[in-house]
C-alpha positions as CSV (number, residue, x, y, z in Angstrom):
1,X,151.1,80.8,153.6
2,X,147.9,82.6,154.9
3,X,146.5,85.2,152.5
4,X,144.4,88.3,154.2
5,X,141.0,89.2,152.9
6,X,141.3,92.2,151.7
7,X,137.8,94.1,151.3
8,X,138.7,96.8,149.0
9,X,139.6,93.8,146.1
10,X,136.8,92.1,147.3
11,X,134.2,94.3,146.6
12,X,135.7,95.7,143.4
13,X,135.2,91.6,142.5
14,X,131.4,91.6,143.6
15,X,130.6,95.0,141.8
16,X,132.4,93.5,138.5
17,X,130.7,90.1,138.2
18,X,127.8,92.0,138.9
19,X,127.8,94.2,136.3
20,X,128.7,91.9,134.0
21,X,125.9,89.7,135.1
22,X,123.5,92.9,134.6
23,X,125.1,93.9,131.2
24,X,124.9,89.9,129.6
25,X,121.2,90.2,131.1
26,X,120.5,93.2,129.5
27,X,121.8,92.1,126.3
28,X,119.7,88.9,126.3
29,X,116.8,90.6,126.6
30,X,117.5,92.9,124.1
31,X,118.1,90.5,121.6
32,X,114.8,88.3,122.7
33,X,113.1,91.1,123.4
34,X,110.0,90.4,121.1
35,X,110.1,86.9,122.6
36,X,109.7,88.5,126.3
37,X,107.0,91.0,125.3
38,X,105.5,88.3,124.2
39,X,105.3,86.0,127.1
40,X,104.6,89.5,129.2
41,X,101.9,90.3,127.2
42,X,99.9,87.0,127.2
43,X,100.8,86.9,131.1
44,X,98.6,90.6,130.8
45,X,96.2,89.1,128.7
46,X,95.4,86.1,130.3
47,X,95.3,87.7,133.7
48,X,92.9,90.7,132.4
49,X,90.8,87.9,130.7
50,X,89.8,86.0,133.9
51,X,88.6,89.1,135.4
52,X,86.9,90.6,132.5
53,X,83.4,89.1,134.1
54,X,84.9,92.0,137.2
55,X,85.3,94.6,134.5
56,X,82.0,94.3,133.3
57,X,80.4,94.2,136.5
58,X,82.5,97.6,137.2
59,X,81.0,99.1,133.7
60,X,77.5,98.1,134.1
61,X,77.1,99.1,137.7
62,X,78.8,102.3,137.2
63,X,76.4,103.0,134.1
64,X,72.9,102.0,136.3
65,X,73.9,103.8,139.8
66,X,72.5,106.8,138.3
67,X,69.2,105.0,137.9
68,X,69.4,104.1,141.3
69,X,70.1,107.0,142.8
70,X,66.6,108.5,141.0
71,X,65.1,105.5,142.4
72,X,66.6,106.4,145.9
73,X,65.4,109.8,146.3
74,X,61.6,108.7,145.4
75,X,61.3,105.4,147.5
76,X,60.5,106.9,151.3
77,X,59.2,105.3,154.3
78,X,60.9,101.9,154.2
79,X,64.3,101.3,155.7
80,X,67.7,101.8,154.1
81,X,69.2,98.1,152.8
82,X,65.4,97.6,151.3
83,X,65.4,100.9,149.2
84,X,68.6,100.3,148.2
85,X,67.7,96.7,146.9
86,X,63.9,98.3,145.6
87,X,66.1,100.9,143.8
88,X,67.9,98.5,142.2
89,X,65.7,96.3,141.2
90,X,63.9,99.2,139.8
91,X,66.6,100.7,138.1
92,X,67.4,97.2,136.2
93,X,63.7,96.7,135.0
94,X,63.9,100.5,133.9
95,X,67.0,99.6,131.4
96,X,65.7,96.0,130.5
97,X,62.1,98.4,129.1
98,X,64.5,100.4,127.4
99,X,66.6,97.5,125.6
100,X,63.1,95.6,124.8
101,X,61.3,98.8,123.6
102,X,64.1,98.9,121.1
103,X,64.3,95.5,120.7
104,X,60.5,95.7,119.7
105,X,60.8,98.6,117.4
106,X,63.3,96.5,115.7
107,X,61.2,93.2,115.3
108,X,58.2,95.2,114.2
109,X,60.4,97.3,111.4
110,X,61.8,93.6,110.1
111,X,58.5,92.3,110.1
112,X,56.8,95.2,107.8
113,X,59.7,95.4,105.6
114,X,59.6,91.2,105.2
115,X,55.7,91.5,104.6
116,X,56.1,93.9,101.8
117,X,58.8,91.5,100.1
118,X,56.3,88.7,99.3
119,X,57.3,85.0,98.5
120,X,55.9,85.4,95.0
121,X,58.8,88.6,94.8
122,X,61.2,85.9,96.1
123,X,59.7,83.3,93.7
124,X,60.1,85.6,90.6
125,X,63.5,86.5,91.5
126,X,64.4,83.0,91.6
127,X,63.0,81.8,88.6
128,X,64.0,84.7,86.8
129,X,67.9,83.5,87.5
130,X,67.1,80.0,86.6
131,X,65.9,80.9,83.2
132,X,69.3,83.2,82.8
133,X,70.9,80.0,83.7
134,X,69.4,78.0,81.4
135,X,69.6,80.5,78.6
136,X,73.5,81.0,79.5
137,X,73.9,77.1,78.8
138,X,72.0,76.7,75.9
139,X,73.9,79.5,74.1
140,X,77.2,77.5,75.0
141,X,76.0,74.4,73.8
142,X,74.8,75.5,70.6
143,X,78.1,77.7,70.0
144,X,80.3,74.5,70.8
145,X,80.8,70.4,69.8
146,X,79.8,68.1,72.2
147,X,83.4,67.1,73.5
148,X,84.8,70.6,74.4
149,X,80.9,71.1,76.2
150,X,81.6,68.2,78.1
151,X,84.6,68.8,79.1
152,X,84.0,72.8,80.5
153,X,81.1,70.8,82.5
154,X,83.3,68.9,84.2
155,X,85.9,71.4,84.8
156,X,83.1,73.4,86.0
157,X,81.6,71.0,88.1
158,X,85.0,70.2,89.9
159,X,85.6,73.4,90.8
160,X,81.9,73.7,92.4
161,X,82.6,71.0,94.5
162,X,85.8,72.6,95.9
163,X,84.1,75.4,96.1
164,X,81.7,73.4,98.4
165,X,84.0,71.9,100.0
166,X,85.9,74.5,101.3
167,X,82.9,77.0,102.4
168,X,81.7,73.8,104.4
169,X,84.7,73.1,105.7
170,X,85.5,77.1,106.7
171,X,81.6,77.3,107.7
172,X,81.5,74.2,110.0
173,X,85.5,75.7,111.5
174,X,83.8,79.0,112.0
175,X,80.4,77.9,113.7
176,X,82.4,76.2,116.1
177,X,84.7,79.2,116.8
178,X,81.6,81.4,116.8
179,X,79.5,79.6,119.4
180,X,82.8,78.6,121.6
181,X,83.4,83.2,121.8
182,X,79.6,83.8,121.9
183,X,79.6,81.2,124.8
184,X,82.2,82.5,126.6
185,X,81.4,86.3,126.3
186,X,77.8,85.2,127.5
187,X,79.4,83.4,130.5
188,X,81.2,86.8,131.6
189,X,77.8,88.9,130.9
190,X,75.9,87.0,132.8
191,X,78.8,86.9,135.3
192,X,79.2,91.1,135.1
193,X,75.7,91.5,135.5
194,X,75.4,89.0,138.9
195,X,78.6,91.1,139.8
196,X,77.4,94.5,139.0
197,X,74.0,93.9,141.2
198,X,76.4,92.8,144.2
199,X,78.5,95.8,143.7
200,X,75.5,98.5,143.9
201,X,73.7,96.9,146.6
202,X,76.8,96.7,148.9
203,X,77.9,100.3,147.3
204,X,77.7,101.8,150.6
205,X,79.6,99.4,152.7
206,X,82.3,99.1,149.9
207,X,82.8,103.0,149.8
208,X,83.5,102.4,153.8
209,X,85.6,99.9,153.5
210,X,87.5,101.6,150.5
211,X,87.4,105.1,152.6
212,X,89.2,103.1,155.9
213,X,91.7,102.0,153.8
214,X,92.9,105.5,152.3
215,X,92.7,106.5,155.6
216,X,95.0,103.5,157.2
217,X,97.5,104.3,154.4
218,X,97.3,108.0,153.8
219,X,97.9,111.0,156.4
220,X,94.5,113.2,156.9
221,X,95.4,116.0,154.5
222,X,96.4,113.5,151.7
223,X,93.4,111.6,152.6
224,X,91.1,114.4,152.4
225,X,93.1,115.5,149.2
226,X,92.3,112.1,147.9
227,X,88.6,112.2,148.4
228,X,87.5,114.9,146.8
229,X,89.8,114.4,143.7
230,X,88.0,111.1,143.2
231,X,84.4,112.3,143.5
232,X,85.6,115.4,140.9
233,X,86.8,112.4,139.0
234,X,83.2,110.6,139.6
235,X,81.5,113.5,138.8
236,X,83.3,114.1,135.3
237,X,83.5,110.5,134.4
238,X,80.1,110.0,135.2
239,X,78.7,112.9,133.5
240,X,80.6,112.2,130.3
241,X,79.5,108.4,129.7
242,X,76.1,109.8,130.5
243,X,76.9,112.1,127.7
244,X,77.5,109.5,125.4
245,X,74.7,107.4,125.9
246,X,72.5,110.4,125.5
247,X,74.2,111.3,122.7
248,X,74.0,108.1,121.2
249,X,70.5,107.6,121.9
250,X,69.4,110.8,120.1
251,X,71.0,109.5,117.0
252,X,69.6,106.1,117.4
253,X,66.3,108.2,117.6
254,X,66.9,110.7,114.4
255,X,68.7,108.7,112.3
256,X,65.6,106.2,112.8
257,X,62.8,109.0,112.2
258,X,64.6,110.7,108.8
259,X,65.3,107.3,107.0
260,X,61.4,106.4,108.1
261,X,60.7,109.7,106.2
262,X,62.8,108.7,103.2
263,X,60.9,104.9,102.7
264,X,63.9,103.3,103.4
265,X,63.7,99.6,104.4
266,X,64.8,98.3,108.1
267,X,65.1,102.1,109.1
268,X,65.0,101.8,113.0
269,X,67.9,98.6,112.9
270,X,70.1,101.1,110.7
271,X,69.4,104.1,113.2
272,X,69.9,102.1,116.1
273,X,73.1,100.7,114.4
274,X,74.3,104.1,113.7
275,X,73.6,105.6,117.2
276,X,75.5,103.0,118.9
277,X,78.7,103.1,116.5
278,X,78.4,107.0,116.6
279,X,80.3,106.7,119.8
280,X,83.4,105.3,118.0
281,X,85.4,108.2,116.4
282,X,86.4,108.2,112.3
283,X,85.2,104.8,112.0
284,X,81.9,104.7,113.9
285,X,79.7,107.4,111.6
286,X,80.8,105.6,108.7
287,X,79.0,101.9,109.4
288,X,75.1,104.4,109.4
289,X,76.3,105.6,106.9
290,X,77.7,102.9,104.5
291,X,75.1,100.7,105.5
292,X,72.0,103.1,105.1
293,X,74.0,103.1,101.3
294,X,74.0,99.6,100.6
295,X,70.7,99.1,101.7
296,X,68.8,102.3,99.9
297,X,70.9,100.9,96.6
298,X,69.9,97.2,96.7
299,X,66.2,98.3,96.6
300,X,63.6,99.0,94.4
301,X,64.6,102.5,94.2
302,X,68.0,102.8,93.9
303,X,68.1,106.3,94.6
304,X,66.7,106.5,98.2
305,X,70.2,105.0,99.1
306,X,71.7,108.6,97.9
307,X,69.2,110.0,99.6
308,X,70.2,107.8,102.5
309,X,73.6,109.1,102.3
310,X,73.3,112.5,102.1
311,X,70.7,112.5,105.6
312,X,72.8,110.3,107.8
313,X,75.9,112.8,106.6
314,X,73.9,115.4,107.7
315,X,72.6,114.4,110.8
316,X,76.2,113.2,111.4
317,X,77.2,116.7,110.9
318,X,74.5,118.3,113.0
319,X,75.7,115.6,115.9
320,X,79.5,116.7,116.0
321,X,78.9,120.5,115.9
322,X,75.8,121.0,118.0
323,X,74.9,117.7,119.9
324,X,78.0,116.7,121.2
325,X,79.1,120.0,122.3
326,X,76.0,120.8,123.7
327,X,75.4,117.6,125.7
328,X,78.8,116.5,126.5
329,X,79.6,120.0,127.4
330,X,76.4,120.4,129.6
331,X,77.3,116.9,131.8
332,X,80.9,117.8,132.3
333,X,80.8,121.7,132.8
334,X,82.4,122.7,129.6
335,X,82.0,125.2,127.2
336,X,80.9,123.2,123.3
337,X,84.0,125.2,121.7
338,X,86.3,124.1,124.6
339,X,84.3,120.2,124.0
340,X,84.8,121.0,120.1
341,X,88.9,121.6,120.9
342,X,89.2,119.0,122.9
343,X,88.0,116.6,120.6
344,X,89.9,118.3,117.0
345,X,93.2,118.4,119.3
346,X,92.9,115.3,120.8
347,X,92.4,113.4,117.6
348,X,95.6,115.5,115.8
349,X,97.7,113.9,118.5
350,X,96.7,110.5,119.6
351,X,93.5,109.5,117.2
352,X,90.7,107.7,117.7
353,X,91.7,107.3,121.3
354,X,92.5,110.8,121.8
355,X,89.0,111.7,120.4
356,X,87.8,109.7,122.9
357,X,89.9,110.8,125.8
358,X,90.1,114.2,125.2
359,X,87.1,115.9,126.5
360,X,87.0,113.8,130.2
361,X,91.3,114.7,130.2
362,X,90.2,118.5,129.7
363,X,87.2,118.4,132.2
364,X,89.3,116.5,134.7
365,X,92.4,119.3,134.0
366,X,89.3,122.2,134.5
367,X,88.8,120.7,137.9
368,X,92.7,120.2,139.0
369,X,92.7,124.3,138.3
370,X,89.7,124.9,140.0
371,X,90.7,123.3,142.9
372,X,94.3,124.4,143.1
373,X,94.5,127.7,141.4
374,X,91.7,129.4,142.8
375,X,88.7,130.0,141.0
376,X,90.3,132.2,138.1
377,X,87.2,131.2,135.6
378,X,84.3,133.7,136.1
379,X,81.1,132.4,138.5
380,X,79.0,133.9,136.2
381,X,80.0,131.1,133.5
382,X,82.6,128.2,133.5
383,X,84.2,127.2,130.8
């Protein structure tokens, strides 16, 4: 007996195995589904970690091309590939002065505030506890019989060397650890920086070959569309990390000068600390400021660590109401109470990373309108 395919069954068959296939899919990944964002993840992290030396080189030449730029406009009379390659070699000797004039600031602050603490200081202090030692077990001896001395002693003494033990045993783990990350993230520096050198002196034959592509793929309006979103995007971008390094710096450089004023010890490593970490949102101010604290409390005068306190919380104040709107606000072409809102609104809804975000997102939307709404912001001044 011969049987005739009949397509209509037949395909009612393929579309129901193959949902069922789909839905017992579905539900095994929803039921392992922290077990596949796992693996997915790692796949992500792994990936991004072999070409974090890339990243870095991206970062750090995006962050000197302005240099060379400066340099490019004041080298004449030689030809094109050499200025470029004079201007960056110029540009990188500019940043390494800046690094080791800060570098040497530091050292020379450490070295004053180390040749005011004396040995015989350190001496006095030491003996000092010794004798508070000593007193400590005299006083027990004399209040207790022999035996139940004894016997604290060795109680104490067994759990010193545990104590030992296990700081040895966690210190000797977490030199290894240490040394293993610092090696590695000095392998990618060195890597970025080799990269980042490439990247700037073949900048201009990597735009062309970047600009052929778009054009390859996209149609000549798109293309054209394209290309002067990204250098809006360039310009923004660029003008706001500039921002923050200014920004940054100026702390470094007030924060340094008012705790010099105040007699606090290691004053330019605490300034330079809290103009760096000023960049972070929330979390940032608050390393000046705890450690300006600490150290102002833990020195001879107890009370230049208020003092401490109340400057940096100044200056910190000073810096989000006037400095950052000012000079963020100036590199990207926004208003400071448009910078200001951009920040306060940014933080409400996403947090530190929207504090962070927020001001290039506005500037970038302030350009999108611009460029496709006409210019509806007065000439005269834009927000």
């Amino acid at each position: 007996m011969r049987f005739e395919k009949n397509n209509k069954y037949f395909n009612i068959c393929i579309y129901t195995i193959t949902s069922v296939i789909v839905v017992a899919l579905l539900i095994v990944c929803m039921l392992k589904l922290d077990i596949i964002l796992d693996g997915v993840f790692g796949i992500i992290r792994r990936i991004l970690s072999m070409f974090t030396p890339l990243f870095i080189g991206f970062f750090i030449a995006y962050l000197v091309d302005p240099f060379v730029d400066v340099y490019l406009g004041k080298i004449k009379y030689i030809g094109e590939s050499k200025k470029r390659a004079f201007a960056t070699l110029f540009a990188i000797i500019t940043i390494i002065c800046i690094f080791g004039l800060f570098i040497m600031m530091i050292v020379m602050n450490m070295r004053n505030v180390l040749n005011e603490t004396s040995i015989e200081n350190i001496a006095e202090t030491i003996n000092a506890y010794l004798e508070m030692f000593n007193q400590s077990v005299e006083n027990m001896v004399t209040s207790s019989n022999v035996e139940s001395v004894s016997a604290v002693i060795r109680q104490l003494l067994t759990k010193i060397y545990s104590f030992i033990d296990g700081i040895v045993n966690n210190f000797t783990q977490g030199i290894v650890d240490t040394l293993t990350a610092l090696g590695e993230s000095v392998i990618d520096i060195v890597l970025g920086i080799i990269i980042a050198v490439y990247l700037i002196l073949d900048k201009p034959k990597l735009l062309k070959i970047w600009n052929n592509i778009l054009k390859i793929i996209c149609k000549n309006k798109l293309y054209k569309e394209l290309t002067e979103i990204g250098r809006a995007i360039n310009t923004v971008m660029t003008g706001y990390i500039r921002g923050q390094i200014l920004d940054a710096l100026t702390m470094a450089i007030l924060t340094s000068i008012v705790l010099t004023i105040i007699g606090l010890d290691f004053a330019v490593i605490i300034g330079v600390v809290a103009g760096v970490f000023n960049i972070i949102p929330y979390f940032g101010p608050i390393v000046g400021l705890v450690l300006a604290g600490v150290i102002g409390a833990v020195g001879a005068e107890p009370q230049k660590g208020l003092y401490a306190i109340i400057a940096v919380l100044a200056l910190q104040q000073l810096d989000a109401w006037v400095i950052v709107p000012k000079i963020i606000g100036e590199n990207v072409k926004l208003h400071p109470i448009v910078v200001l809102l951009a920040i306060v609104v940014g933080g409400e809804l996403f947090g530190i990373w929207g504090m962070l975000a927020g001001v290039p997102v506005v500037a970038l939307i302030r350009v999108v309108i611009i460029r496709y709404f006409g210019n509806i912001f007065s000439p005269e001044y834009e927000v």
